[in-house]
Each structure stands twice: as C-alpha cells, then as structure tokens.
N, C-alpha and C positions, 0 to 999 in steps of 0.2 A: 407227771409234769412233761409240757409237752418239750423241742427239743427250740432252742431261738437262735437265732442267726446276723451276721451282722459282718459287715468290712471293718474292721476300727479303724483302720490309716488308709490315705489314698492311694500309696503304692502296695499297699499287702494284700492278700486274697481274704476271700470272707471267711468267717470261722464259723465254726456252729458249735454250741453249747448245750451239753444234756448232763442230768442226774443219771449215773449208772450204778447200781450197786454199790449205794453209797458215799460216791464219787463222782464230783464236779470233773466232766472231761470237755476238752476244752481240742475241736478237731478240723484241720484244714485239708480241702477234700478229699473227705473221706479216712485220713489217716488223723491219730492219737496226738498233738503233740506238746500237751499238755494235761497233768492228771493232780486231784488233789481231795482225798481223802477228806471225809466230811466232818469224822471225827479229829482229823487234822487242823481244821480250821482254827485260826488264833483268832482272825479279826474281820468284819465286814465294812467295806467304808464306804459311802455312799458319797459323790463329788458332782459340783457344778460343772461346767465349761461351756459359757455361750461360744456356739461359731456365728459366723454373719450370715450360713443359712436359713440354721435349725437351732435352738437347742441343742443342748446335746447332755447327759445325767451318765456317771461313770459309776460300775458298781465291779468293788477290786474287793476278791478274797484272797485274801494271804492266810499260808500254812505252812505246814512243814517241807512242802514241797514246792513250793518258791509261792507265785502271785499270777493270779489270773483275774484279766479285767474285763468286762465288756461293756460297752457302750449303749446307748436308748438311740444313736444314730447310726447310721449304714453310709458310707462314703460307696457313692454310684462312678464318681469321674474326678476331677479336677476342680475345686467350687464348686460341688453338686454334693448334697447329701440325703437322705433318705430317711426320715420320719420314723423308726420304729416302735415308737412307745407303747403301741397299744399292743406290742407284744411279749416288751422290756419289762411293762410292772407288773405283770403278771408272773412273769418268769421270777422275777426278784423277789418277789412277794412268797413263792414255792422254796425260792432257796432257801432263803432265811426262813424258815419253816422249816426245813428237810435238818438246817444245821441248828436251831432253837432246839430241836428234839434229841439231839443228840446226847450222851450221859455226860461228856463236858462240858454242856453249855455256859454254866454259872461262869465258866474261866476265860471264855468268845468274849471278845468287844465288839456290839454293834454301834459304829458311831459314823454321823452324818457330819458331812464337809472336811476343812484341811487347812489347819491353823494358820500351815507356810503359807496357802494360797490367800487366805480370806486379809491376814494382816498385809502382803506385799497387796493385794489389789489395794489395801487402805491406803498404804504410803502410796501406789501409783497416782490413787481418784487424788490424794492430798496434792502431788505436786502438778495433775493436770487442771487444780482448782485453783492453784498459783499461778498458773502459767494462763489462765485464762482470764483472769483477774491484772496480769500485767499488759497482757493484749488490749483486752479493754480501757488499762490506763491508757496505753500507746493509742488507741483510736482515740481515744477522747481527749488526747494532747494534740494529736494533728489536728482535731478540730476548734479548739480551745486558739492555735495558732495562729488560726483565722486563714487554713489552709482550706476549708470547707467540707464535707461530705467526702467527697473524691477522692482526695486526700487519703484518706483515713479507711478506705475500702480495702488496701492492703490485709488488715488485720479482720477482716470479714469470713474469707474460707480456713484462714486458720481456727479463727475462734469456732468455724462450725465442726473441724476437723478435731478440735478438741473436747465439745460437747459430745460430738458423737462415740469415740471413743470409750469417753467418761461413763454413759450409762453401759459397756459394757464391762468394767471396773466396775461399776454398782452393783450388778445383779452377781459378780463374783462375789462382792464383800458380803453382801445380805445371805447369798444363800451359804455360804459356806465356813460361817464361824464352825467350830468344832463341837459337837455333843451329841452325846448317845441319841440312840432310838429303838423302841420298844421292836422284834424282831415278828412280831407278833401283828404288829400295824406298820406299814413304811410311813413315811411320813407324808402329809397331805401335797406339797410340792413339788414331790421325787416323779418325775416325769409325769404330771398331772395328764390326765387322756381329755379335760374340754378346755 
C-alpha cells in the first residue's frame, strides 16, 4: 500500500500515512507521531464534511492507542483546499482490507457517518426551513401592504443566504445517518473519483 499524504487543518503541516508492519503510522515530516496497531483497531468510521471548496470524506481509526484521522482533502492556504481523492479511496480501501484480515475482525465496527452530525444538521436544515418560510411571509406582507416589489427586497439576500447554506445541511444529513459497511467494498459515495 502505497504511503498518502494530506494537511488536514489550515494551520498544521501535512502528514503522511502508511501501513508499517502492521501498523497505521501516522508521520509529520518525517518524524512518528502517531502509531496504531492494526490488530488494535476497535472501529473505522467513514464521515462527510462539505467545505465551500471541496468536499471533503473523513476516515478516523480509533484503537487502543487513541485516533487517527485523515482526510480525502489537503488544505494548500487560507480557503484553498486540494482534491485528494483519487488517492484517499484507494488508500481507504487497502486499510480496511489490511484491518478486515486481521484475527479480530468479527469485534471492528466498520460504520459509515455520525449520528450527532447527521441528526444536528436535521434540526439545523429544520430551523433554516423555518426561518425561510418566515422571510418569505415577511416578503409577501410588505407586498400584500401595497408597499410594492421594493419594499419587500430586503428579505431577498437573506432568503438566498439561507438557501444556500441549507443544501449544505442537506448533503450532511443525507450522507451521514449512521450504518455499517462491508470493509470489503467502501461504499459507492465515499469520495466518489467521477
């Protein structure tokens, strides 16, 4: 497996990840500073997080030796992020392989998404469907007033500031309800490469 690479935050250095002798190491240039035994592994969990650049697909192993996560994106600067996937699923794809074979497999949880995230983005899309729905009353009373069109513009870049938002609330809730996946196959969505 070959070794993948990636900045996960805008202020931290890149990291690079490889299978060593059994063990997910997890190293910032050039030095260890992170390790976690494969046979260690308790859980694999596969997570959304739209940024406004990129995508972005989190893939966190926890063990006995704490958690290690890496990202399908690369932070380059400031709002700049860097596309990795086409060397994410592949990598993902080798781990969870490496850790499937292992003699405690049956006792691993591979599971996809994050309950806390997928229900709070529900409640969020819920109250920015409220909140969009009362804007729209409020335009449609200042027009109703016979204050005209004009009038009523006010509530035009909120409403779009609210839309916009909203579908990225959507694509948490969708992709991230919580349930296994086969370690064997990632799942068809998990940093799709077209």
């Amino acid at each position: 497996m070959e070794e993948y690479r990636a900045r996960r935050t805008v202020f931290g250095r890149e990291s690079s990840f490889r299978v060593q002798d059994e063990t997910l190491i997890r190293a910032v240039e050039g030095v260890d500073v992170q390790r976690i035994a494969l046979e260690d592994v308790r859980e694999v969990a596969l997570t959304y997080q739209p940024l406004t650049m990129v995508d972005r697909w989190i893939c966190s192993i926890d063990g006995a030796g704490g958690r290690i996560w890496l990202p399908s994106a690369s932070f380059t600067g400031l709002g700049r992020a860097q596309d990795r996937r086409a060397s994410f699923r592949p990598f993902v794809q080798a781990l969870c392989l490496a850790i499937a074979a292992q003699p405690a497999a049956a006792s691993i949880r591979f599971v996809r998404g994050s309950n806390g995230s997928a229900y709070g983005a529900l409640a969020l899309l819920i109250v920015l469907v409220v909140l969009a729905v009362l804007l729209v009353f409020g335009m449609a009373g200042s027009m109703m007033g016979g204050q005209g069109l004009s009038a009523a513009s006010w509530a035009i870049v909120p409403i779009l500031v609210v839309l916009w938002s909203a579908q990225f609330v959507w694509r948490i809730w969708r992709r991230n309800r919580r349930h296994p996946f086969d370690p064997k196959s990632l799942p068809a969505d998990l940093a799709p490469l077209g």
